[in-house]
N, C-alpha and C positions, 0 to 999 in steps of 0.2 A: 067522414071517417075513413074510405073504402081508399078515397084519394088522397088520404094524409099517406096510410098504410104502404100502398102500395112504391112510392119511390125508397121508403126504408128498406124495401124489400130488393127492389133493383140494386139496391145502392150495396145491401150483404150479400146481393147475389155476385157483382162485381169485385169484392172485396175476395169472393172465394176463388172467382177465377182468377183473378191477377194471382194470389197465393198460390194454387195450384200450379198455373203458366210457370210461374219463377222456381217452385218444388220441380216442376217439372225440367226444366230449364238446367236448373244445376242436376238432378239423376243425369239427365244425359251428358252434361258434362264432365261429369263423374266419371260415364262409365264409357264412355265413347274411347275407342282408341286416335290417340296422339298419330296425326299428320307430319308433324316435326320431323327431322332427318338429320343427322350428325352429321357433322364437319368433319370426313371422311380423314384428311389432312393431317387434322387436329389430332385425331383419336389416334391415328397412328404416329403420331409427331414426326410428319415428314415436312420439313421445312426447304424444302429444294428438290429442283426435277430428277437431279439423278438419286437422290434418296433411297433407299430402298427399305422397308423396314423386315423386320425377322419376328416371324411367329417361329418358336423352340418349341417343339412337340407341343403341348395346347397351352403355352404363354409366351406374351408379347413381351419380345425383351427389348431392354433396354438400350441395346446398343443396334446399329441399323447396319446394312449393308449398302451397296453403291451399285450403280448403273453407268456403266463407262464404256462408250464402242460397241455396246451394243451385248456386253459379256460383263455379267455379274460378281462383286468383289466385296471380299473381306477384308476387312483393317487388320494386320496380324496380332494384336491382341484378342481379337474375337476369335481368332481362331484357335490359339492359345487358349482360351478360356474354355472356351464350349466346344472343339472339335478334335483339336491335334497339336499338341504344346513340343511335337519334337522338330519341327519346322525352324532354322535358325536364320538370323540375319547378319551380313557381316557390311554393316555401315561404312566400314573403312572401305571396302574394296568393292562394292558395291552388288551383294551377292546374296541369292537365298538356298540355304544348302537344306537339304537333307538326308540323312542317315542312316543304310540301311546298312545287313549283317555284313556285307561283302562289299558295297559301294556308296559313297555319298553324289547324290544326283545334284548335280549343280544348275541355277540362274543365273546369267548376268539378270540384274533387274533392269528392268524396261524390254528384255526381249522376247522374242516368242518362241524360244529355242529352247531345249531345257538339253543335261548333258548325263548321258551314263556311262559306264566304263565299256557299252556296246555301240557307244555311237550319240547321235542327237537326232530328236523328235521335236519337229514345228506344230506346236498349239491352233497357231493361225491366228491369237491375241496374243498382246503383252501377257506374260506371266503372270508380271511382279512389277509394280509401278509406283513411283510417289506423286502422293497428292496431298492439297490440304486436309487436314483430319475435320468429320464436320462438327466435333465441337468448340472449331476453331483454337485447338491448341497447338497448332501448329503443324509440319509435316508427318504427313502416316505412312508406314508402306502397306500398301492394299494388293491382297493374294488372289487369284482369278478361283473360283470359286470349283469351274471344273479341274483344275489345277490339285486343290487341295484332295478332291475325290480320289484322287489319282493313290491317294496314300491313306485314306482317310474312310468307314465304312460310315458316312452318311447319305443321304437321299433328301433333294431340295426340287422343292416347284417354284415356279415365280406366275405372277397373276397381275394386273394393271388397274390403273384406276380404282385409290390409287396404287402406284409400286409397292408390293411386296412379295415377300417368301417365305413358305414353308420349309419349314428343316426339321429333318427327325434324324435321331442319332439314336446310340444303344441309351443311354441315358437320358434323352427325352426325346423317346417314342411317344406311338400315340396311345393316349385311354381310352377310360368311356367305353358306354356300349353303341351300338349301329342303331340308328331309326330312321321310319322315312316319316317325311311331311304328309300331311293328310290331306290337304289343300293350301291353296296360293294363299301367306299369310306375310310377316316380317319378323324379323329377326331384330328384338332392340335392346339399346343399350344395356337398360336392367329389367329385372323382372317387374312388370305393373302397367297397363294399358297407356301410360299417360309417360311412359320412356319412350326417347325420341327413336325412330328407326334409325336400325345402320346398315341394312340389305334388306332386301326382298329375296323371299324363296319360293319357287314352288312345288305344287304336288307332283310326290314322287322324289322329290331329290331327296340326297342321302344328308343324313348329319351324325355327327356323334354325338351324345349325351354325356356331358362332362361332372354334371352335378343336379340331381333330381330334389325340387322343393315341391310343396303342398300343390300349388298351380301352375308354375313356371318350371322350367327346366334350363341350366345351363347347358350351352350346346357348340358346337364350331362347324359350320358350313363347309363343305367340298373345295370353297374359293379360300378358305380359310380367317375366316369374320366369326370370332366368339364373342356370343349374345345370350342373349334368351327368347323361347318362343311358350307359349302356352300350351300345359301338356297335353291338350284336348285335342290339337295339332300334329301328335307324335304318334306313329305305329309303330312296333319292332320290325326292325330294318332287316332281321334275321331272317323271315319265311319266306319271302320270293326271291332273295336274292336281288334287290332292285337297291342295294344300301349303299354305303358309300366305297369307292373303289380302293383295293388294298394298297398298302403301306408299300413305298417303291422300296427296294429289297438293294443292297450294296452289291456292286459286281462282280462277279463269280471269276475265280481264273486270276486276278492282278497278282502280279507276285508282290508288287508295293504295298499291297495291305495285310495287315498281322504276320510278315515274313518270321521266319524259322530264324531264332538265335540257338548257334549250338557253341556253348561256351565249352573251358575247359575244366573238368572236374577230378578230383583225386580219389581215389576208390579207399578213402584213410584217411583220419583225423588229421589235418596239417597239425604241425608243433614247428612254429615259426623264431627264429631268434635273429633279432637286429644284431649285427655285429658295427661297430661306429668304428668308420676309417677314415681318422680325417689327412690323412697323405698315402703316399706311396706305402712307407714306413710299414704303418700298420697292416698290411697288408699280410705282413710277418707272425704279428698275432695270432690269426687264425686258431693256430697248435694249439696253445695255451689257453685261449678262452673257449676251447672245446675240450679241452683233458677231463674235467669231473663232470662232460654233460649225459646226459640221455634221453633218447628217443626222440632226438632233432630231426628233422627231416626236411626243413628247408633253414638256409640262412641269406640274412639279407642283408650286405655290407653297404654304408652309406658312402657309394661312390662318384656319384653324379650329383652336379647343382649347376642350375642354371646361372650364368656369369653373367648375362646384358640382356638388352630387351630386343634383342633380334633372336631369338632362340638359341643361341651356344649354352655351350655345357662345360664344365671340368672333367676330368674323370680320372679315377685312381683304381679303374680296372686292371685284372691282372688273371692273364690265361693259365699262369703257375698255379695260383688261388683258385680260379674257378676247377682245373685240374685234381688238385689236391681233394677240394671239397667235394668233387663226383667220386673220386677214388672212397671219402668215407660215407657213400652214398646218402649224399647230402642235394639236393637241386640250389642253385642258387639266383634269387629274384633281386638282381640288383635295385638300388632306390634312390631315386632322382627328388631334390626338393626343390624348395625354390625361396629359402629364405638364409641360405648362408650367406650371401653375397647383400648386403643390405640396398642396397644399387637397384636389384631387379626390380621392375614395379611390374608384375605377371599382370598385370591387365592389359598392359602393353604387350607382352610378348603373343597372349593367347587368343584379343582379340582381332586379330589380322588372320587373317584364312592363312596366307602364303607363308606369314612365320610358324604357323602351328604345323605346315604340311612342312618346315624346314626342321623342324623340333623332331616332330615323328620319325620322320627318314634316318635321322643322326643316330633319336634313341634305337632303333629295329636295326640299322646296321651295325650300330655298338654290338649290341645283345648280340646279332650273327656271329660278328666278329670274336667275339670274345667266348661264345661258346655256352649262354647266358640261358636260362630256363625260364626265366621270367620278370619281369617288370616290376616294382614296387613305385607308385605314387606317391609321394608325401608333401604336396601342396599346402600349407596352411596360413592361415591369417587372410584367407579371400575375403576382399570386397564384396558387400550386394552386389555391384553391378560386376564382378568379372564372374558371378556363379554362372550364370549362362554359356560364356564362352569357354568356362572350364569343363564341362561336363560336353561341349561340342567337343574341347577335347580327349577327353575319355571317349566320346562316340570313335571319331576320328581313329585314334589308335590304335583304338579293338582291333579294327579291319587288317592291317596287316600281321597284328601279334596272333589275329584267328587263323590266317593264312600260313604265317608262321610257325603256330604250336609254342606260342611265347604267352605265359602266363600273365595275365596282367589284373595289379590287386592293386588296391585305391585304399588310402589310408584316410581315418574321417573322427573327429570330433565326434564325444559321447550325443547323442542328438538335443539339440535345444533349439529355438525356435529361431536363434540369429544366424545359427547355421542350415535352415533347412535350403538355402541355395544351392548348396551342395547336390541338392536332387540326390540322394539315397536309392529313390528306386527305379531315375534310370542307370544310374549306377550296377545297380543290379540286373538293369535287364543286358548292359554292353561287356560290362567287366564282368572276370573270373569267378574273385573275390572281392569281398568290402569288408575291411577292416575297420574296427570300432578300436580309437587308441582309449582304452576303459580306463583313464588315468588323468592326472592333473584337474582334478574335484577342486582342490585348495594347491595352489601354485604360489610362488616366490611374486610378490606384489599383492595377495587374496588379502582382503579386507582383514578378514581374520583367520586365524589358524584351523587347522581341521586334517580330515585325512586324503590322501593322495587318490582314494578308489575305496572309498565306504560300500560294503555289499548293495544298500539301497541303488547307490550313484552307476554300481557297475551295473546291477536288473535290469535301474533302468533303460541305459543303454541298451543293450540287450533287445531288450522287450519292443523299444522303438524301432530301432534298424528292421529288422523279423517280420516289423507291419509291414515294412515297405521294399525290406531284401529277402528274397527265399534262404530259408534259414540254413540249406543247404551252400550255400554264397559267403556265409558271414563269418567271420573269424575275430574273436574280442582278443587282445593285446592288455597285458598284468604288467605292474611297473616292477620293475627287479628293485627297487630303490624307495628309501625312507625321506620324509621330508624332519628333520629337526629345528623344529619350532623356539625363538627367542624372542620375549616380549622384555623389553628394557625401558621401563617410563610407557613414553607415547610410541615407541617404535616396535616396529613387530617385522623378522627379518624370518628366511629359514634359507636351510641348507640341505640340498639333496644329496645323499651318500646311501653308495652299496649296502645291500641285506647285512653284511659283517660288522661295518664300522658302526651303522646302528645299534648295531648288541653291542659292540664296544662300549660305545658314547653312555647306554647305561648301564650298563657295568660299571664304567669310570665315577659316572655321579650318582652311584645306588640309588637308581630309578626302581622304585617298585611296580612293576606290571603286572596290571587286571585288564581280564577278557570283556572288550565292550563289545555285548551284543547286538547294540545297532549299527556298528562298524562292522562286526565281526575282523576284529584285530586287537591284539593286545594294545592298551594304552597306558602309559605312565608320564607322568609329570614331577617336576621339584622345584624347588625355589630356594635360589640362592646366592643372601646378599640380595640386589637390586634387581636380578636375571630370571623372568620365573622359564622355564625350558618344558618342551609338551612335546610329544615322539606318538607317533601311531605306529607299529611297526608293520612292513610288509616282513614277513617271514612266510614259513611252510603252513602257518595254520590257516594266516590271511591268504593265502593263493589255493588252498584246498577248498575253502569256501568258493571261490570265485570260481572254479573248477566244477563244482557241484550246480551252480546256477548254469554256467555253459552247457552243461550234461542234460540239466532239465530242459533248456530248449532245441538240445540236437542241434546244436551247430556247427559248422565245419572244422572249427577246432581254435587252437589257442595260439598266441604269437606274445612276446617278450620284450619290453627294452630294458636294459641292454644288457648283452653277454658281459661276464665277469662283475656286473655288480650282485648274482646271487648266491644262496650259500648252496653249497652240494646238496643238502636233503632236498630243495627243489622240485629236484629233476627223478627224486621216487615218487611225489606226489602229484607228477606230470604224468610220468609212465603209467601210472595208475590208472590217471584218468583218458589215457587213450588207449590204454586195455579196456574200457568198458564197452 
């Protein structure tokens, strides 16, 4: 019996330790930490030797930087993006400019020379160089990285094996609090024993702590590799002093970084009024579209327009006019556009360096010549792509109108988002003024009828510029003039006429007018016969309004188109509002 017994017994005895063995077997594999190592390459998706990848204050971003001769470079969209968007390129001529209060520091690209109006400085690299871009879309131009510093308050490390870089800006600094390592451990992928390593660290070195969970801690190492380590591994890096080293700090003393803009300012509401001179002729005018005004204080004759795509101009200045107009202590900001000549195509003209510095020179010595106070912009209908090289050229022309004492205001579409090309606020930071033309809501071609500057459409005007123009900058522009609306069948036509002829027109077809308060304008309509007719009218009540929202956000004041289409009481509801 003893002998039957006994191998049933061997047989459970083996049966327990095979079970145990295998229990045992998987705990430790369970709990063993992972030997595994990350495809360093990979993780940082560097697909090529000169590669460089870019850790942005504690994230890996998406776009990489380059290793070329030995001196590290940005694609200029990346630096655009995340560092310094005022860097321009001018593809035709082959050049990288930049803009400062007093001078624009020029590139040839490819060389290592850079240019100021003191001279030239050798880098010792290329500046500014073409390559293929590496997500093979084609040619990039790539910026030398100590290059960009030069203008720019960021602080970058580079590290090997494999290539990359640290960059921290004001905008992605570093987080996180300081810890040291408590002994030689690794740093893995994700938080759990069984995530593959992506470094080794050891005791004593410093790390930040980017994000603290139950057992694991996110973290980013001194070489700059973000992982995780277990926080049983983590001391406060705060008490000896042994933590990680500080944050490289931007260079003290460059005058190229945050340089001083000192614009020109008026100690007084502007009250701007377009006077439209389309010849010589007009120039005669003046008298009479100023007899019932008040409290003008700048006028602005539309005398300049660009004729060809080399930068010429017309001009119907006139030293008599500008004379007359200082005698009734008036300034006058002459206004150059660039859409009377249907011909011009301004993307041509503005984006060549050599024709915008031919533009410049013409307009500054007109203005001398003529005895000119200041400048008026009125560029519209820009392309996406010439918004770039329009705003180089407001950069560009600051510098001598600063130099000069020559007022320079930019005229600008209520803000919408097909306009933000325009760059509004560096508008603001080059230019004088930035005017908001607070009008043409519903225009001649608008789907449907409506008002010319409804109070919402002018706020919000207003409201947008202000985010992005010091509101001391800004000056909104009220339309003198009515749109009268005719809906006939399918067709819907209007016609724009002065403050007068509007009250005329309903007068004539006894138009009954009521005050719409989400216009804020009186509105009346009639129908008749086949014609139904609809008028919003701009009068003294709709420009009081509009007077009261400028008021509310302290703005530098108000501007007009155009002289002689408004009625006399006007100009007491102006005075008004620049007595306030």
């Amino acid at each position: 019996m003893k002998k039957k017994i006994i191998p049933v017994i061997i047989a459970v005895v083996l049966i327990f330790f095979t079970v145990a063995v295998s229990i045992g077997i998987k705990l430790v594999d369970k709990y063993s930490y992972s030997k595994e190592r990350v495809d360093l390459e990979e993780y940082f998706s560097i697909s090529s030797k000169d590669e460089v990848a870019i850790i942005l204050g504690d994230e890996l971003a998406e776009e990489s930087a380059r290793l070329m001769d030995g001196a590290y470079y940005f694609d200029l969209a990346t630096v655009h993006k995340y560092l310094n968007d005022r860097f321009y390129e001018d593809k035709n001529e082959g050049l990288l400019l930049y803009t400062l209060p007093t001078d624009t520091v020029r590139v040839e690209i490819g060389s290592c020379v850079y240019l100021t109006k003191d001279g030239e400085s050798d880098m010792g690299f290329p500046i500014a160089r073409y390559a293929e871009a590496m997500d093979g879309s084609g040619e990039a131009l790539y910026v030398a990285a100590d290059y960009v510093k030069l203008f720019t308050g960021y602080s970058y490390e580079t590290f090997t094996a494999p290539n990359r870089m640290q960059v921290y800006t004001k905008e992605y600094g570093r987080g996180g609090n300081e810890a040291v390592i408590a002994k030689d451990t690794a740093v893995r992928y994700q938080g759990g024993v069984k995530s593959p390593i992506l470094t080794d660290i050891k005791k004593g070195d410093g790390v930040v702590v980017l994000e603290k969970m139950e057992k694991w801690s996110k973290v980013k190492t001194q070489d700059a590799f973000i992982g995780y380590v277990e926080n049983k591994q983590l001391e406060d890096g705060t008490q000896d002093g042994t933590g990680i080293e500080p944050q490289p700090q931007e260079p003290e003393g460059n005058a190229f970084i945050n340089p001083e803009f000192v614009n020109i300012s008026k100690p007084y509401k502007i009250n701007l009024a377009w006077h439209a001179v389309a010849g010589t002729a007009g120039n005669d005018t003046l008298g009479p579209v100023l007899e019932n005004t008040k409290g003008i204080n700048v006028i602005s004759p539309t005398w300049f327009a660009l004729t060809n795509n080399e930068g010429d101009f017309s001009s119907f200045a006139s030293k008599d006019y500008v004379e007359r107009a200082h005698g009734m202590g008036l300034e006058v900001w002459g206004l150059i556009d660039n859409f009377s000549n249907p011909d011009v195509d301004t993307y041509e003209v503005l984006s060549y360096t050599s024709k915008r510095a031919y533009l410049i020179e013409a307009l500054v010595n007109t203005a001398l010549e003529y005895g000119l106070d200041g400048i008026n912009i009125d560029f519209e209908g820009l392309s996406q792509d010439t918004g770039e090289h329009f705003i180089q050229f407001i950069r560009e022309l600051s510098i001598p109108c600063r130099e000069k004492g020559i007022v320079l205001s930019v005229d600008n579409y209520v803000p919408m988002g097909y306009t933000d090309h325009y760059n509004r606020k560096e508008q603001g930071i080059f230019a004088d003024y930035v005017i908001i033309m607070g009008y043409d809501e519903h225009y001649n071609g608008s789907p449907e009828a409506g008002s010319v500057a409804s109070i919402g459409f002018v706020e919000d005007g207003i409201r947008k510029t202000v985010e992005e123009v010091p509101a001391q900058k800004v000056i909104n522009a009220v339309p003198f003039y009515t749109r009268i609306w005719k809906t006939e069948g399918a067709s819907l036509t209007s016609e724009a006429v002065g403050m007068d002829l509007a009250e005329q027109f309903v007068s004539n077809h006894s138009i009954e007018m009521r005050w719409d308060e989400e216009a804020c304008q009186n509105y009346g309509e009639t129908q008749e016969g086949g014609v139904f007719y609809q008028v919003w009218l701009e009068d003294e009540h709709s420009i009081e309004a509009k007077l009261n929202i400028m008021q509310k956000y302290n703005i530098a004041g108000v501007a007009a188109w155009k002289l002689g289409f408004e009625k006399a009481a006007i100009w007491d509801v102006i005075q008004n509002y620049l007595n306030q």
